[in-house]
NULUM-652699 format. One record per residue: residue in three letters; residue number from 1; x, y, z of N, C-alpha, C, CB in turn. Coordinates in steps of 0.001 Angstrom, whole numbers, always signed. Glycine has a CB too. Layout:
ATOM	resn	resi	n_xx	n_yy	n_zz	ca_xx	ca_yy	ca_zz	c_xx	c_yy	c_zz	cb_xx	cb_yy	cb_zz
ATOM	ALA	NUM	X	Y	Z	X	Y	Z	X	Y	Z	X	Y	Z
...
//
This chain:
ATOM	resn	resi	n_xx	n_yy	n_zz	ca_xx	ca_yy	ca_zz	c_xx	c_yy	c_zz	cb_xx	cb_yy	cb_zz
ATOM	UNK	1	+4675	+27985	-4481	+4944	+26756	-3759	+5664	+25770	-4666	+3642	+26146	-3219
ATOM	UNK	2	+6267	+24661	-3897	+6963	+23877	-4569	+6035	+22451	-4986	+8227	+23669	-3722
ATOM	UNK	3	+6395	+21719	-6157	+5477	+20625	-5721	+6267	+19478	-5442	+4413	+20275	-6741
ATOM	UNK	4	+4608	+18560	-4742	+5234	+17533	-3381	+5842	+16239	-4748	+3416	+16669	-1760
ATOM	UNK	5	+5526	+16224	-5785	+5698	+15444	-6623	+6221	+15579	-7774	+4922	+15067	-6729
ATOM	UNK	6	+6973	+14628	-8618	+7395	+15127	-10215	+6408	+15119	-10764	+8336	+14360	-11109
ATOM	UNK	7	+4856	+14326	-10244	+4094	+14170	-11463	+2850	+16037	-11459	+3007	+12187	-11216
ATOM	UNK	8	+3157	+16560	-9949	+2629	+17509	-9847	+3411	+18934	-10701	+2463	+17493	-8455
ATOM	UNK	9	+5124	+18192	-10590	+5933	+19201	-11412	+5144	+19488	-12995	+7614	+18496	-11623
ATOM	UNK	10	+5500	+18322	-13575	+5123	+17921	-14871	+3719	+18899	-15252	+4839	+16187	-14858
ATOM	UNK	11	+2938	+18012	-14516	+1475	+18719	-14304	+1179	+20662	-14419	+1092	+18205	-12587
ATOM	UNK	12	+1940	+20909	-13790	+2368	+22445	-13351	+3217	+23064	-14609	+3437	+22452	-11815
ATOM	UNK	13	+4071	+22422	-15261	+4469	+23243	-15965	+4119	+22951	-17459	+5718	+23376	-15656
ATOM	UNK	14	+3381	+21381	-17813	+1965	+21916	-18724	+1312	+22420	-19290	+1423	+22068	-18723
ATOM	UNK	15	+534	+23246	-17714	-210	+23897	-17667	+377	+25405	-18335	-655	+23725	-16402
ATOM	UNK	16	+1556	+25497	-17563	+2167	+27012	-17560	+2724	+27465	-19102	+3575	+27079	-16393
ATOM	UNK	17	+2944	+26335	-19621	+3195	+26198	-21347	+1772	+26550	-21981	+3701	+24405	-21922
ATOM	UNK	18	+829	+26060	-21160	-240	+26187	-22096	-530	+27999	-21841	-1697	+24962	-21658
ATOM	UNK	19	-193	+28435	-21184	-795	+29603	-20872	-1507	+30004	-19202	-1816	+29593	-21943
ATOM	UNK	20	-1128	+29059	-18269	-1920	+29491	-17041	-1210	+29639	-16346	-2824	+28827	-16472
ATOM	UNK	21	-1450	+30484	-15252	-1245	+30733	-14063	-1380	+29808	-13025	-1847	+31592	-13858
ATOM	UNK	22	-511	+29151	-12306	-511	+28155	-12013	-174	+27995	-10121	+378	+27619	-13065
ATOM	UNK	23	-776	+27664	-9784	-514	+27393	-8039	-753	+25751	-7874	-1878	+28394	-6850
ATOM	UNK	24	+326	+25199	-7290	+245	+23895	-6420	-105	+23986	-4963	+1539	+23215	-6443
ATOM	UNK	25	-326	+22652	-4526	-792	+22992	-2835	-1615	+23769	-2781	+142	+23561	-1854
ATOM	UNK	26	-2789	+24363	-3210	-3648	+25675	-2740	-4617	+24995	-1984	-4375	+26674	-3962
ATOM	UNK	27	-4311	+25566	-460	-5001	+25063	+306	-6535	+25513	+505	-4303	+25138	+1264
ATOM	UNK	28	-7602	+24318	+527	-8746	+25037	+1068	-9576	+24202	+1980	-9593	+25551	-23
ATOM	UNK	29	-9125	+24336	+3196	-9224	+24017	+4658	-8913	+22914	+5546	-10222	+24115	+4887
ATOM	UNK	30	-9306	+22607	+6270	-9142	+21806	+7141	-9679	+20683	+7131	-9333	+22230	+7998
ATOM	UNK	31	-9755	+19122	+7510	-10371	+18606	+7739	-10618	+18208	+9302	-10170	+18000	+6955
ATOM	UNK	32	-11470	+17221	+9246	-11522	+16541	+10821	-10333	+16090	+11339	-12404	+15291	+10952
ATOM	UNK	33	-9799	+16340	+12287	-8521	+15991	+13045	-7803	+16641	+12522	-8003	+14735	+13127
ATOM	UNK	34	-7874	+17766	+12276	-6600	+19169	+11927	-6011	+18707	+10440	-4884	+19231	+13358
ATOM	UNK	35	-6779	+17698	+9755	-5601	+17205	+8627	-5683	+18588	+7853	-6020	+15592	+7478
ATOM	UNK	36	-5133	+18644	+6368	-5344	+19977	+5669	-5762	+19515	+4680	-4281	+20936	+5424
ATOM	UNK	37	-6812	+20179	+3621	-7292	+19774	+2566	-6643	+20408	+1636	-8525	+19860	+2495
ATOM	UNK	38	-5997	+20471	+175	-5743	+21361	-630	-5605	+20520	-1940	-4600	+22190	-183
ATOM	UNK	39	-5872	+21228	-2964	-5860	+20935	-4498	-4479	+20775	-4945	-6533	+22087	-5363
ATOM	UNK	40	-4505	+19531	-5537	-2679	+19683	-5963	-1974	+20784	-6630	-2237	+18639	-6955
ATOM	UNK	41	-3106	+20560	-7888	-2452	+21923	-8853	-3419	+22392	-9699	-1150	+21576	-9891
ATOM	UNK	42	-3499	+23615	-9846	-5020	+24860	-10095	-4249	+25694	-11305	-5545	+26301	-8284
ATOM	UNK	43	-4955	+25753	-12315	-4551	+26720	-13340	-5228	+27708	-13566	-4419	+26279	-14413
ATOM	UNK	44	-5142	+28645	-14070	-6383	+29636	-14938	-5759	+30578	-15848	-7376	+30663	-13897
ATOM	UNK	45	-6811	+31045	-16643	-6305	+32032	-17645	-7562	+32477	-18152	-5306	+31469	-18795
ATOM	UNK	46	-7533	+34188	-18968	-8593	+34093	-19428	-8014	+34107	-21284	-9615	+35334	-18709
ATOM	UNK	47	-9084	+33764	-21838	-8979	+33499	-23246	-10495	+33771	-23896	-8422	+31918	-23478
ATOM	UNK	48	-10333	+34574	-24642	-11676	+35161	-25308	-12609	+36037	-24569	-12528	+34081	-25719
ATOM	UNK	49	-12482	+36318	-23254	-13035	+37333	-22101	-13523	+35949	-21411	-14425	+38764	-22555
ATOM	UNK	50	-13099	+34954	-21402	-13485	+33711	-20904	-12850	+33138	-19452	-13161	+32804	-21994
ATOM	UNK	51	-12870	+32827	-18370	-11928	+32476	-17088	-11988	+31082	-17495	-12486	+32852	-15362
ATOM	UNK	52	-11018	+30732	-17785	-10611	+29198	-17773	-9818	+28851	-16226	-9428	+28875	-19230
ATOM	UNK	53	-10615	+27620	-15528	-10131	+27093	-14456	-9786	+25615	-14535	-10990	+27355	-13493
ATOM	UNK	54	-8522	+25318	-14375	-8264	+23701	-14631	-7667	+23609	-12970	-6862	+23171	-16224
ATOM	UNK	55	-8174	+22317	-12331	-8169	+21656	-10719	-7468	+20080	-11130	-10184	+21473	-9845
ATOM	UNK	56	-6352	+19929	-10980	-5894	+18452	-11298	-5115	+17913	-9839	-4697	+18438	-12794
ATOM	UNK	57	-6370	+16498	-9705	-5623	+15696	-8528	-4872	+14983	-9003	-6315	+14903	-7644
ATOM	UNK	58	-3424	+14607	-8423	-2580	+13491	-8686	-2696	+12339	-7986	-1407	+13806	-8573
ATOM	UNK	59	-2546	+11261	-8305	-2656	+9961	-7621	-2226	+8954	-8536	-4045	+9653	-7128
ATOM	UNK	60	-1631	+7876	-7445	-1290	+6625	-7819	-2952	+5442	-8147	-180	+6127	-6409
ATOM	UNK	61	-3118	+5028	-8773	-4311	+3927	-8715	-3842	+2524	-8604	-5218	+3967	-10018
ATOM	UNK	62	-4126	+2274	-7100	-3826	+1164	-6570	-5260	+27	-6333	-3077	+1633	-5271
ATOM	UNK	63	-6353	+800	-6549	-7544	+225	-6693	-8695	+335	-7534	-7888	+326	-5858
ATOM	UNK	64	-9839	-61	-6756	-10492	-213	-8151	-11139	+1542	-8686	-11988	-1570	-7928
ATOM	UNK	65	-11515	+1741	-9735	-11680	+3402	-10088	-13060	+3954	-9396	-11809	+3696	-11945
ATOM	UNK	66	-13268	+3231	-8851	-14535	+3406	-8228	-14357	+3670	-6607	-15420	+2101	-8536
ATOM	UNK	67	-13294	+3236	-6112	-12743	+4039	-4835	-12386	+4957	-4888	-11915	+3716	-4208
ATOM	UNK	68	-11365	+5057	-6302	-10669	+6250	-5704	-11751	+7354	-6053	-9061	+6566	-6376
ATOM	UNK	69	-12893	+7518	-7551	-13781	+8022	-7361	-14623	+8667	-6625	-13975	+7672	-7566
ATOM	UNK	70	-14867	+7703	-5428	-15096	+8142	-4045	-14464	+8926	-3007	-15203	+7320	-3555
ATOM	UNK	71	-13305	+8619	-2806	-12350	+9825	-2390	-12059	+10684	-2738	-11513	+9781	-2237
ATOM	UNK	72	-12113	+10776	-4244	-12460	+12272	-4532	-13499	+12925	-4024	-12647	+12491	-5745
ATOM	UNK	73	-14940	+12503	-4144	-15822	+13303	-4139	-16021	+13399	-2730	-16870	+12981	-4942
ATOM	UNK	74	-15546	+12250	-1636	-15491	+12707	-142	-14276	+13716	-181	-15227	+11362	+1019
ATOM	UNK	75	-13666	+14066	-697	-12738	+14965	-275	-12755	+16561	-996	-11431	+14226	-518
ATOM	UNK	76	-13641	+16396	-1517	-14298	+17826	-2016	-15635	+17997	-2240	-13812	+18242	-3228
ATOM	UNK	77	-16380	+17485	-2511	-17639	+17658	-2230	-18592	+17258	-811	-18047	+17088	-3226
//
């Protein structure tokens, strides 16, 4: 997939320098009113017989860190 952002680009190829395997957009489901839920950008690799998983949301912070805090965790947990 492509990403929706430069900062998801950036993010993505990072990662891919560092060694991971890398997917943007990976969707995992639906929400209420058909919206779609998905992780911006997901890495992994293994290193030492180890699965390394890195999950990075992108966002602007337009408020206080304690909202957007919250929208994270309503939006995945």
């Amino acid at each position: 997939m492509f990403a929706h952002t430069w900062s998801e680009e950036l993010v993505a190829e990072r990662l891919s320098v560092q060694g991971y395997a890398v997917e943007i957009g990976v969707p995992l489901g639906s929400g209420r009113r058909g919206s779609r839920k998905e992780a911006d950008v997901a890495g992994f690799k293994i290193s030492n017989d180890v699965l390394k998983i890195v999950h990075v949301e992108i966002s602007s912070i337009y408020e206080r860190p304690q909202s957007i805090l919250n929208k994270i965790k309503n939006k995945f947990f």
